[in-house]
mmCIF file of the C-alpha atoms, coordinates in Angstrom:
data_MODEL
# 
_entry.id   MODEL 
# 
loop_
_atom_site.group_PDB 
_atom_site.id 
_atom_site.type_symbol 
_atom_site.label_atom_id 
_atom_site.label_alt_id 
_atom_site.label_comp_id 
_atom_site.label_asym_id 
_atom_site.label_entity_id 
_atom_site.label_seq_id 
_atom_site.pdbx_PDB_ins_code 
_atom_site.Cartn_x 
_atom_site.Cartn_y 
_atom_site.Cartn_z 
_atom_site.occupancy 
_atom_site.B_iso_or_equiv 
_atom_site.pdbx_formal_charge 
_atom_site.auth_seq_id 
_atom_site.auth_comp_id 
_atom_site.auth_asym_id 
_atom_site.auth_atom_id 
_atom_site.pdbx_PDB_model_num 
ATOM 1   C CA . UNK A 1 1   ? 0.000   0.000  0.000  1.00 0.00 ? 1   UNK A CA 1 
ATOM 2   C CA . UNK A 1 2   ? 1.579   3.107  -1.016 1.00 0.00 ? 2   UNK A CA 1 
ATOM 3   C CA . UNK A 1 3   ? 1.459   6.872  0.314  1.00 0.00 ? 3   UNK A CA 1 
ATOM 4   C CA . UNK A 1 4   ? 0.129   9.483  -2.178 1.00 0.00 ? 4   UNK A CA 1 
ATOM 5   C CA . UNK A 1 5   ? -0.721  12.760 -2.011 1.00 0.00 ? 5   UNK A CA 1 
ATOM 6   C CA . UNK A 1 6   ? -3.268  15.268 -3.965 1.00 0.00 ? 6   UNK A CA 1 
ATOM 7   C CA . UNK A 1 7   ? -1.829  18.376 -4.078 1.00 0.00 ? 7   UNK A CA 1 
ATOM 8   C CA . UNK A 1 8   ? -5.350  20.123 -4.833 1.00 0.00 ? 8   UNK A CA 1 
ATOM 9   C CA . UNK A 1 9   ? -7.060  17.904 -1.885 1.00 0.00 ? 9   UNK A CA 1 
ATOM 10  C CA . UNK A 1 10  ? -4.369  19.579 0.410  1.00 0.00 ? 10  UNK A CA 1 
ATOM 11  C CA . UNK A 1 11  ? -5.318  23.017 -1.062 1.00 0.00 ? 11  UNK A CA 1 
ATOM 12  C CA . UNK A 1 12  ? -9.368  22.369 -0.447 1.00 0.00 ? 12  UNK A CA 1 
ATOM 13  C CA . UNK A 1 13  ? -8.574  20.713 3.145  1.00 0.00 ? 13  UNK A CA 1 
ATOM 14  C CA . UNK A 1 14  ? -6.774  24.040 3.686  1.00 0.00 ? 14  UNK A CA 1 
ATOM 15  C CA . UNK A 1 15  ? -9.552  26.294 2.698  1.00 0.00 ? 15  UNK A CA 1 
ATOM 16  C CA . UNK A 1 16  ? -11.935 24.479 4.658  1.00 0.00 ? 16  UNK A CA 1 
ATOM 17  C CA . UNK A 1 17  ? -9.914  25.207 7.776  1.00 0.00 ? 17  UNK A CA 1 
ATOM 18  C CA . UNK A 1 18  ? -10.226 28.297 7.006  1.00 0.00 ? 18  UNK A CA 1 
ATOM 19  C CA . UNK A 1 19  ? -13.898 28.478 6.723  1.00 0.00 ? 19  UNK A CA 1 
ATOM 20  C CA . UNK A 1 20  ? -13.286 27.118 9.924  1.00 0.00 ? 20  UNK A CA 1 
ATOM 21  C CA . UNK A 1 21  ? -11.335 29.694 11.353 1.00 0.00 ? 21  UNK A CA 1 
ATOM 22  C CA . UNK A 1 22  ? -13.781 32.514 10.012 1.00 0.00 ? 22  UNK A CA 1 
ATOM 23  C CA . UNK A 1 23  ? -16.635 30.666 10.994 1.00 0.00 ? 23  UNK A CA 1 
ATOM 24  C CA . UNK A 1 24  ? -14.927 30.586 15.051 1.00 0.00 ? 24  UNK A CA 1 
ATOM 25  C CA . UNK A 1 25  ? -13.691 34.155 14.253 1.00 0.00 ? 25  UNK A CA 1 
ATOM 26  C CA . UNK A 1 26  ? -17.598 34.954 13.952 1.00 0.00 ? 26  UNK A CA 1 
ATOM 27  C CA . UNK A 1 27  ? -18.833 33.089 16.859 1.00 0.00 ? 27  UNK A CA 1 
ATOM 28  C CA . UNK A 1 28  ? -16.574 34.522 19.393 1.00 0.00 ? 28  UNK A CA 1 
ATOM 29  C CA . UNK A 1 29  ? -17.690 38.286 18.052 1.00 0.00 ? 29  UNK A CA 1 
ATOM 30  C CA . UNK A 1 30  ? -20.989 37.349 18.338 1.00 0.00 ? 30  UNK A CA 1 
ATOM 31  C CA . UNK A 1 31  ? -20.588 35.607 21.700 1.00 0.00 ? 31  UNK A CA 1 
ATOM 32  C CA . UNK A 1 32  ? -18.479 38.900 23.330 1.00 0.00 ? 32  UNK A CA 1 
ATOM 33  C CA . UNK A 1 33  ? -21.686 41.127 21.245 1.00 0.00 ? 33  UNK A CA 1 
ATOM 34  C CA . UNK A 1 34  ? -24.580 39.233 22.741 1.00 0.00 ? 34  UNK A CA 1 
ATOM 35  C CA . UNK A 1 35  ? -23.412 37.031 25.216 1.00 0.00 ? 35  UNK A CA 1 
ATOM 36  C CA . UNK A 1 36  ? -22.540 39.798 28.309 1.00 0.00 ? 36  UNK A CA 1 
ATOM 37  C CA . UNK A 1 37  ? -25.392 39.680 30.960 1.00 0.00 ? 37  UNK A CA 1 
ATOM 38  C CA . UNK A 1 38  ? -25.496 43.040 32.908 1.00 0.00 ? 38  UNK A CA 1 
ATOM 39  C CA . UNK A 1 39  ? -26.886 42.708 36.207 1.00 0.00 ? 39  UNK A CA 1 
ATOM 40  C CA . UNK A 1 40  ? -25.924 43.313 40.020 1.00 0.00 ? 40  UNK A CA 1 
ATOM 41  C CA . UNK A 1 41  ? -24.704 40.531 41.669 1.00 0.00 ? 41  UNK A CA 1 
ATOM 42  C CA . UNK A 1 42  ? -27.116 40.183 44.449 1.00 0.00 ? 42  UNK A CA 1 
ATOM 43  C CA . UNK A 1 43  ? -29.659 37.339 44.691 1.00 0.00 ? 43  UNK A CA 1 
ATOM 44  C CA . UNK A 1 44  ? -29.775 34.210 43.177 1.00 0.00 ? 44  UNK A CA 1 
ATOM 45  C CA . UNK A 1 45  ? -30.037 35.539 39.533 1.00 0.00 ? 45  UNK A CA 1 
ATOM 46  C CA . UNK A 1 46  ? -26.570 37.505 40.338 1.00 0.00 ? 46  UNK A CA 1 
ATOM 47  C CA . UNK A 1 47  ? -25.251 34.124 41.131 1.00 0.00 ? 47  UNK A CA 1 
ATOM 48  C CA . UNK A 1 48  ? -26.005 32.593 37.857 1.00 0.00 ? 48  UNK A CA 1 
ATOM 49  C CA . UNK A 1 49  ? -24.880 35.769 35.897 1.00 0.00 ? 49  UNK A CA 1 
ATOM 50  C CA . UNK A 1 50  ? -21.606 35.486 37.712 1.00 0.00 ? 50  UNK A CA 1 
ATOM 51  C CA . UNK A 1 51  ? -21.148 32.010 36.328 1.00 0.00 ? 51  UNK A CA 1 
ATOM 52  C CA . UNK A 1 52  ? -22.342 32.598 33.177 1.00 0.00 ? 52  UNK A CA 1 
ATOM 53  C CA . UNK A 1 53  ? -19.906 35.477 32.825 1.00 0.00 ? 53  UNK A CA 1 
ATOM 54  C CA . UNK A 1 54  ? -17.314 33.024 33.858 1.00 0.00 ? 54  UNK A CA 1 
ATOM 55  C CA . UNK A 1 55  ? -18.554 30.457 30.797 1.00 0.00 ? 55  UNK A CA 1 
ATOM 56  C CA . UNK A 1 56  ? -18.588 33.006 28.546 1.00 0.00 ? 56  UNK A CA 1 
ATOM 57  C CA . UNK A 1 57  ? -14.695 33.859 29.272 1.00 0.00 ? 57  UNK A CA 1 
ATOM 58  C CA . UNK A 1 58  ? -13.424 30.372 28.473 1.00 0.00 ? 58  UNK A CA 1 
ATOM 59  C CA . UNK A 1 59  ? -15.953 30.158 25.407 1.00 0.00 ? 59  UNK A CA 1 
ATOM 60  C CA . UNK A 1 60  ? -14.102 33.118 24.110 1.00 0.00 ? 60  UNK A CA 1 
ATOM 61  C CA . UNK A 1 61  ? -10.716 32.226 25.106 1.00 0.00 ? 61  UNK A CA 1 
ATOM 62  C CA . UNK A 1 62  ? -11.408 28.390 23.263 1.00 0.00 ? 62  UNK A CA 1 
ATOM 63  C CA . UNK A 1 63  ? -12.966 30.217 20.568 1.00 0.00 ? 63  UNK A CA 1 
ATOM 64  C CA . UNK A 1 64  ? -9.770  32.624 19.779 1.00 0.00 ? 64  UNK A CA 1 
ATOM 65  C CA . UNK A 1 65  ? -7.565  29.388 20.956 1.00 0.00 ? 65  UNK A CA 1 
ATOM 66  C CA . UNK A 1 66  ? -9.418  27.328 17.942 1.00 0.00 ? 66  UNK A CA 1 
ATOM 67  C CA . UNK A 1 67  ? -9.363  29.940 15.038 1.00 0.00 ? 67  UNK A CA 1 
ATOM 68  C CA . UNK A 1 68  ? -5.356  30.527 15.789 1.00 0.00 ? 68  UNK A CA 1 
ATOM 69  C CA . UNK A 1 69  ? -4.867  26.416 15.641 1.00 0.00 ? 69  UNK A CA 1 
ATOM 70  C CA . UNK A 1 70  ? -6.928  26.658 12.261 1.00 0.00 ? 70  UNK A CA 1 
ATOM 71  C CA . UNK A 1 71  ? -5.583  29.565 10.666 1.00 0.00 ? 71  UNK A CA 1 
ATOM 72  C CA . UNK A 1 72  ? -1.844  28.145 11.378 1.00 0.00 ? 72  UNK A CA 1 
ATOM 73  C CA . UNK A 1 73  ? -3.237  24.917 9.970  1.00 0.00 ? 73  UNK A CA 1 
ATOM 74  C CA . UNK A 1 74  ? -4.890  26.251 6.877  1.00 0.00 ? 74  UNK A CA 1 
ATOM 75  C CA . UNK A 1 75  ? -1.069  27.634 6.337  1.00 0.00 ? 75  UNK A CA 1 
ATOM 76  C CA . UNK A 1 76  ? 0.890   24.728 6.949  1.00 0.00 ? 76  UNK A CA 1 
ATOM 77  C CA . UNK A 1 77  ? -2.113  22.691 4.738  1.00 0.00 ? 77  UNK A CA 1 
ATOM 78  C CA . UNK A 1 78  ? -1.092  25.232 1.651  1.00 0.00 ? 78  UNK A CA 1 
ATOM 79  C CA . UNK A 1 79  ? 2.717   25.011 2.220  1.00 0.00 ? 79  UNK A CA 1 
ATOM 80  C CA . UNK A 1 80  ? 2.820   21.145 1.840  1.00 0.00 ? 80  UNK A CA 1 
ATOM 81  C CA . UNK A 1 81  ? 0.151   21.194 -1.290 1.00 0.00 ? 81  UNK A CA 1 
ATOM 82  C CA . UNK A 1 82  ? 2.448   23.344 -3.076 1.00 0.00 ? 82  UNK A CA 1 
ATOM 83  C CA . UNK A 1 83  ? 5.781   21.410 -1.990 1.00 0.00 ? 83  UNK A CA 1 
ATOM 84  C CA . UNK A 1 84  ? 3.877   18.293 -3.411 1.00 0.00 ? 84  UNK A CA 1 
ATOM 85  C CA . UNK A 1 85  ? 2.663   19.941 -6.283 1.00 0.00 ? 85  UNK A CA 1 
ATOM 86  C CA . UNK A 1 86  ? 6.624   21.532 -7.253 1.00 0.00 ? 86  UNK A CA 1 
ATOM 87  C CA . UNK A 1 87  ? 8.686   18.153 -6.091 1.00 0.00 ? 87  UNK A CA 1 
ATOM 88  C CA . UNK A 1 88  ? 8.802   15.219 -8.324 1.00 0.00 ? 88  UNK A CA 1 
ATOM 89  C CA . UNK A 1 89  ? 6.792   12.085 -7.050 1.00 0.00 ? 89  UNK A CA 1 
ATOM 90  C CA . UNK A 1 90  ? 10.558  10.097 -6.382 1.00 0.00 ? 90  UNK A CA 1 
ATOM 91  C CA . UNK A 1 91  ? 12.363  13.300 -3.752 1.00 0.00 ? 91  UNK A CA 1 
ATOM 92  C CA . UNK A 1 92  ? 8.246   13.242 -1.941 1.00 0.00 ? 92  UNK A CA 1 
ATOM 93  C CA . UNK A 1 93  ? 7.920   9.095  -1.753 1.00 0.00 ? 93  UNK A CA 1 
ATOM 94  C CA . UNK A 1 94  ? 11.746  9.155  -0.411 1.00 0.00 ? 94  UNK A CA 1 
ATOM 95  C CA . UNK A 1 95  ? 10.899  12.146 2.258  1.00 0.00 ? 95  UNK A CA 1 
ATOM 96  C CA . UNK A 1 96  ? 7.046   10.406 2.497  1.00 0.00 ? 96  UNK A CA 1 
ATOM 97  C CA . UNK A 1 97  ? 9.331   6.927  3.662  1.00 0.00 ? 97  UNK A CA 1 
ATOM 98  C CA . UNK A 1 98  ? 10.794  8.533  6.291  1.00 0.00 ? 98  UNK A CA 1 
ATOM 99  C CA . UNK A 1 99  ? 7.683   9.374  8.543  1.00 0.00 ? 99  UNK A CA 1 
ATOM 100 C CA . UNK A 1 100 ? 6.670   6.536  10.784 1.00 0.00 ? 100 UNK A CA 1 
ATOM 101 C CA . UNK A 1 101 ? 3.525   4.240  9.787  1.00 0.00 ? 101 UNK A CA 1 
ATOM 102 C CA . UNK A 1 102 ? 0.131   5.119  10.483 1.00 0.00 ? 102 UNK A CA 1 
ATOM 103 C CA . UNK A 1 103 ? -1.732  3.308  12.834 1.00 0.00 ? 103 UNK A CA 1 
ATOM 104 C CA . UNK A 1 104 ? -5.064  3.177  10.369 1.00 0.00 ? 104 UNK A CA 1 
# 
């Protein structure tokens, strides 16, 4: 079974990440927009808006964390679909030999 690589399957995994990244982007804009809940912190509602405010932190923060892992991926996913696309098939299956087997 041999390793083989589509340079233009790279370049349309890339994009999709991405529309990934724009589409987490979005939703933490929209979740800093809408998502703040403005009220005193007595009572039992103040309780819940205090740990809804504390939610909507780490939302944000995995939200930012997950559109700078996809941008750098769409990157790296465009780099290797053009090294691919400008090596011949013998220099990539000799480098491709060198990375450990797959457990699939």
């Amino acid at each position: 079974m041999g390793f083989d690589v589509q340079p233009d399957d790279l370049d349309s995994f890339a994009d999709q990440a991405g529309r990934a990244a724009d589409d987490s982007q979005h939703a933490g804009r929209y979740a800093r927009q809408y998502g703040n809940v403005a009220v005193s912190n007595e009572g039992l509602f103040g309780l819940v808006a205090g740990a809804h405010n504390g939610v909507l932190e780490r939302v944000t923060t995995a939200l930012t964390k997950a559109e700078s892992v996809l941008r750098a991926a769409e990157k790296e996913l465009s780099k290797s679909a053009a090294y691919y696309r400008e090596t011949d098939h013998g220099a990539a299956a000799q480098l491709d030999a060198t990375y450990p087997s797959s457990k699939r």
